[in-house]
Each structure stands twice: as structure tokens, then as C-alpha cells.
Phi, psi and omega in degrees: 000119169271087178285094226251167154227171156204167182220100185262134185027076157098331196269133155260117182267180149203127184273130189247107218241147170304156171319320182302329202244130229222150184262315191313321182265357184233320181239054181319322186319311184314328183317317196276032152259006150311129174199155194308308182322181185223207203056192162323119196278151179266305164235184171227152159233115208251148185233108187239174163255150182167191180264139166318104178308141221235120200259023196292331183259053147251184164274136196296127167264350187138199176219090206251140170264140199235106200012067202070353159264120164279135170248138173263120201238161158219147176222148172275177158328288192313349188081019119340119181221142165232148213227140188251107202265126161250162165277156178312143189290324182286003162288318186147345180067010180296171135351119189218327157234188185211093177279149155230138193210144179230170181059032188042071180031039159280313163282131164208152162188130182302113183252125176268098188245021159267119193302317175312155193276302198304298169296314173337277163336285167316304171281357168284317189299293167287020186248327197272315187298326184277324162321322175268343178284316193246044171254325191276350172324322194255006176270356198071038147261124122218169179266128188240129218259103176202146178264135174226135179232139181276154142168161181085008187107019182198136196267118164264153177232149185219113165263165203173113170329150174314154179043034169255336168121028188304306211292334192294323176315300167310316178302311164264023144285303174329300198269000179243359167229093182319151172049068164245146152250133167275123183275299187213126192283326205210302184244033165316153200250092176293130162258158186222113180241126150069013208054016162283142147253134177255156148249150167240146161282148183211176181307342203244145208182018169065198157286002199248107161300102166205115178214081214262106192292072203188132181238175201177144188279127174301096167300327181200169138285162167195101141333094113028026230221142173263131195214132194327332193221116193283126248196102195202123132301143178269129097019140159294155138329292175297332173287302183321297211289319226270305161344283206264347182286287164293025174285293188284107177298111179241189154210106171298356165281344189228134183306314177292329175283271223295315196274007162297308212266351159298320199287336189255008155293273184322331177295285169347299186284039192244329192232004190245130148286127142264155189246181160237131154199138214261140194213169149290170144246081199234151179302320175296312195302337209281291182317298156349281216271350184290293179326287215279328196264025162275318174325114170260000000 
């Protein structure tokens, strides 16, 4: 058994991998989040290859597409949940894990049921992402599907539905504001510390490999929309939270997960601005939005 730890914004996990299996290769993301320490685990993860555990007496809570991957979700009494993983429909869309979590997901284990590195990976990836989005619920964590760049030492987020063109944004910040990092493409990690919100970097990132161990005081949100004429406003509180909320990787069923991840939105919006903006993917939108979410 090959016993890993890592620590993504702070949270120490610890993955529990078959002999067969190497962490450099099957979550390679993970690598630059390795670390030496012990102390308090946020999860445990224990990892075997097999067959799908035949999940017919829980209760179905659904089937959700989860960026073009059906996830099959379930649960027991005891507050038990399992989770049924696919590849993306343009993959083939097979069976690729099997999550299982106990303890409001401090136990969980991963059953790998796909033979391929390439299905392994994916369901491992994503088995490790929910886990930690809903072991962390209650911490003043969440994961927020926003592309983020850094500068001058602080991190902005541009959040957006797939394909409205957050990544496009960040990109041209990258070539039009000088002294920009790209932090994280897709899945970055907000924290609320000491009443700062921070951003991090994590394993996950979507398509763009950036998967970078660095945190940064949040400047600002920024909402997305694509619109002939670039455009950008501050947000109400409610309109901010109504915002941000779908954003957040969550499971509006279960009381523990949702008012975690509401209680540490409202908090956020107490020291976070958020915007709206509506742009091109153009140098003026880039200007637009620097002028307006830099105003202090």
C-alpha cells in the first residue's frame, strides 16, 4: 500500500494507493501538493482496482451531468453517499470509479473500475475533487468552477458557465496587463482565513494544466457574460451571493454541505466585492474590467 499525503489550501488528505499504482501517474496533478507532515486529515482515501459495488438497495438521489460526465449519486440512512463516475459522453461515456463516503466524507473509497490509465485518472481525479469540496463544506471552504489571474499580489476570479469565455479572459489579461499569472483555470480554492478571503491553487483545473501550490488575498469576483459592449458594475450583496452560489461546487440534499457552503458565501461577501461583466473578447473588455474591479 502506497500511502500519500497532500495539503491543497491548507486541507491535509491522505490517499491510500494499491502497490500497482504509482500517484505520480494516475493523479499526477497532485504532485506539486504533496507533503512530508501528519496531523489532521480532512479525508482519508483509500483506493482499490475492482468491480463496481452494486449500489441497487441505496437510495438514488439522482443522476447529474457533471461537465458532460454522468455522476450517479446515492445514499443510506447513516448519511452515507456513493457516487457512480463516468467518462465524459464523448469518451464513451463508461463506468470509469465508484465513490464511497462515510463520516460526512472523513472515510471514503475509491473503487477504480476502468482498466485504462486514462479512465483510472479521470475518476480518481474526480472522486478526490468531491471529496474534498464536500468534506470542507463546513470549513470556510469552497471550490469554485472560476478561471483566476493573478496580480500586483492578488487574485481575481472570472466565473462563467462552460464555454462563455472566462478562460478566454484571463488569457487576455495575461497578454494585456502586464505582470499577470495564471493561478488556476477551472477549479480553484476560496478560503475565508483570519477574515481574509484567499485564493489557491489546486489539483484541478479543468483543460488548461496549471496546477500550481500558491495562494493570494482575493481581489475581487467577476461574473462573465457575453455581450456586444463591454460593461462592468458591482454587485448588490444578493445579486453577489444568487451569483455565486451556482458556482460552488455543492449537494443542495444534504443540510450540511449546502448551509456550510451558504454560510461561508455570506460571510465572503462581507470583505469581497463582486461584479458583473458584460464584454468581447477584446483588449477593451480587458481595460473595462481592470479599471473597474482595481478601484479601491
Amino acid at each position: 500500500m502506497n500511502v500519500v499525503h497532500y495539503r491543497v489550501a491548507e486541507h491535509l488528505m491522505e490517499v491510500q494507493l494499491p502497490d500497482a499504482l504509482a500517484a505520480t501517474d494516475i493523479i499526477p496533478s497532485f504532485s506539486p501538493f504533496v507533503c512530508e507532515e501528519g496531523g489532521d486529515m480532512l479525508f482519508t482515501m483509500m483506493v482499490r482496482e475492482g468491480i463496481a459495488p452494486d449500489f441497487s438497495a441505496w437510495e438514488e438521489v439522482g443522476q447529474f451531468d457533471c461537465g458532460g460526465a454522468n455522476h450517479g449519486v446515492y445514499r443510506q440512512a447513516d448519511g452515507s453517499y456513493a457516487f457512480e463516475i463516468s467518462l465524459p459522453a464523448c469518451d464513451g461515456g463508461t463506468l470509469s470509479c465508484c465513490l464511497t463516503a462515510h463520516d460526512d466524507f472523513a472515510r471514503c473509497e475509491a473503487v477504480l473500475t476502468g482498466t485504462g490509465l486514462r479512465q483510472q485518472q479521470f475518476g480518481l481525479n474526480n472522486a478526490l475533487m468531491m471529496a474534498y469540496a464536500f468534506a470542507a463544506a463546513e470549513q470556510d471552504t469552497l471550490l469554485v468552477h472560476a478561471s483566476v489571474i493573478r496580480h500586483d499580489g492578488k487574485g481575481y476570479l472570472f466565473t462563467a458557465p462552460s464555454g462563455t469565455g472566462k478562460s478566454t479572459h484571463t488569457w487576455l489579461w495575461h497578454k494585456y496587463i502586464p505582470g499577470c499569472d495564471l493561478m488556476n483555470d477551472d477549479n480553484p480554492v476560496v478560503r475565508i482565513v483570519d477574515g481574509e478571503t484567499r485564493i489557491y491553487g489546486s489539483p484541478w483545473s479543468g483543460k488548461t494544466p496549471c496546477y500550481r501550490n500558491i495562494w493570494a488575498p482575493v481581489g475581487a469576483i467577476t461574473r462573465i457574460e457575453q455581450k456586444p459592449e463591454n460593461t462592468i458594475r458591482q454587485m448588490a450583496p444578493v445579486e453577489a451571493f444568487a451569483t455565486l452560489l451556482p458556482a460552488v461546487s455543492s449537494m443542495k440534499w444534504d443540510r450540511r454541505v449546502y448551509d456550510g457552503i451558504c454560510d461561508t458565501i455570506s460571510r465572503l461577501l462581507i470583505t469581497t466585492r463582486v461584479f458583473w461583466l458584460g464584454c468581447r473578447p477584446d483588449e477593451e473588455a480587458v481595460r473595462v474590467c481592470f479599471a473597474g474591479v482595481r478601484v479601491l
